[in-house]
N, C-alpha and C positions, 0 to 999 in steps of 0.2 A: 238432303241427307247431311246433317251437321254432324261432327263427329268432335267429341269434345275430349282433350287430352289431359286428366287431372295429375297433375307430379309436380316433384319438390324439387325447383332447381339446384340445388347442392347435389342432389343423388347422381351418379355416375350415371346407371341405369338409364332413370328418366331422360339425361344431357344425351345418351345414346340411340336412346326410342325418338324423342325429336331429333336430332339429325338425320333417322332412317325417314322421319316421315314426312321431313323437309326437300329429302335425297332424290322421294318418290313423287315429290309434287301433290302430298294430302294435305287438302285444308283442312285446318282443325283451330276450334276456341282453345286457348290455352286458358290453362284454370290451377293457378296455384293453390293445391291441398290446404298450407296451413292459412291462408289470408281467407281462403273459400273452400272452409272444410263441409265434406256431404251431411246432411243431417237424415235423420233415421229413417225416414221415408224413403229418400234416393238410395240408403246401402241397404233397403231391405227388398229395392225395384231392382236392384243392381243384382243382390245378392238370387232370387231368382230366378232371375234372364240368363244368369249363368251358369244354373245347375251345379256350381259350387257351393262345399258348404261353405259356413259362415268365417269358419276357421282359416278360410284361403284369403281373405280378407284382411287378416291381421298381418301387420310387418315385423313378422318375429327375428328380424334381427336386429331392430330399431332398439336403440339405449331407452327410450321408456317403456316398452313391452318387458325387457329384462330387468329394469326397475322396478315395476309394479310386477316383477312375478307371476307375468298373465298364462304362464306356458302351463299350469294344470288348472290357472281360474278359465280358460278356454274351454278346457273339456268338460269342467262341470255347470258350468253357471247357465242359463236359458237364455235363448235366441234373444230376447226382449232385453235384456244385461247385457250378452254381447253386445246390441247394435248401438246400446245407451254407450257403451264404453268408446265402442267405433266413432259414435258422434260428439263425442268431447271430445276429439285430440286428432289433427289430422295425420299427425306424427305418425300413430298406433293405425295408421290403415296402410295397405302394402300398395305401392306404386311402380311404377305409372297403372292408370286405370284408364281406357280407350274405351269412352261409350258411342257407338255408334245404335241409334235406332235399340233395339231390345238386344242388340249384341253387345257381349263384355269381355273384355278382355285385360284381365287381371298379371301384371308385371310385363318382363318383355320377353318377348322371344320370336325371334325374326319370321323362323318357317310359319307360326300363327298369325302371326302379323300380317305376312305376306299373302298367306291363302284367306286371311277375310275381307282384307283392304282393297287387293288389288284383283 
């Protein structure tokens, strides 16, 4: 069971979710976003396993989502444009992202964390 921890060292967040899952003794590949950002395939494998939509995906408080104005091109544009957009810029995707097997779990939040890891 690999469990692979994609996030951007600078994010508070992310430096927070790896020390929880360092705290708890989870092995995990670490996988820097922007060096080894997902490509369309992985956030559309991702984006299903989750039962989220597509929209939960994006880092809408990241400086290039509010650059690019993505906050009503999100509610219009089709799944196949979001995921093109998702896959140029690891920036514009919401992190940390903890893939374990067909589980996903999108940003951090401990009580989630804790009830699917452990």
């Amino acid at each position: 069971m690999e469990i692979q921890f994609i996030n951007y060292s600078k994010c508070g967040t992310c430096r927070k979710a790896k020390k929880w899952l360092e705290n708890n003794n989870i092995n995990f590949i670490d996988r820097p976003i922007v060096e080894q950002k997902p490509n369309k395939e992985e956030l559309q494998h991702w984006i299903e396993s989750s039962g989220l939509p597509i929209a939960k995906f994006f880092n809408t408080s990241g400086r290039l989502y509010k650059e690019m104005n993505l906050k009503d091109k999100v509610k219009i544009s089709s799944e196949e444009e979001l995921l093109e957009l998702l896959a140029s810029d690891g920036m514009l995707v919401k992190r940390p992202i903890l893939v374990k097997d067909n589980e996903i779990l999108v940003g951090f939040k401990e009580e989630q964390w804790e009830e699917k890891l452990k």
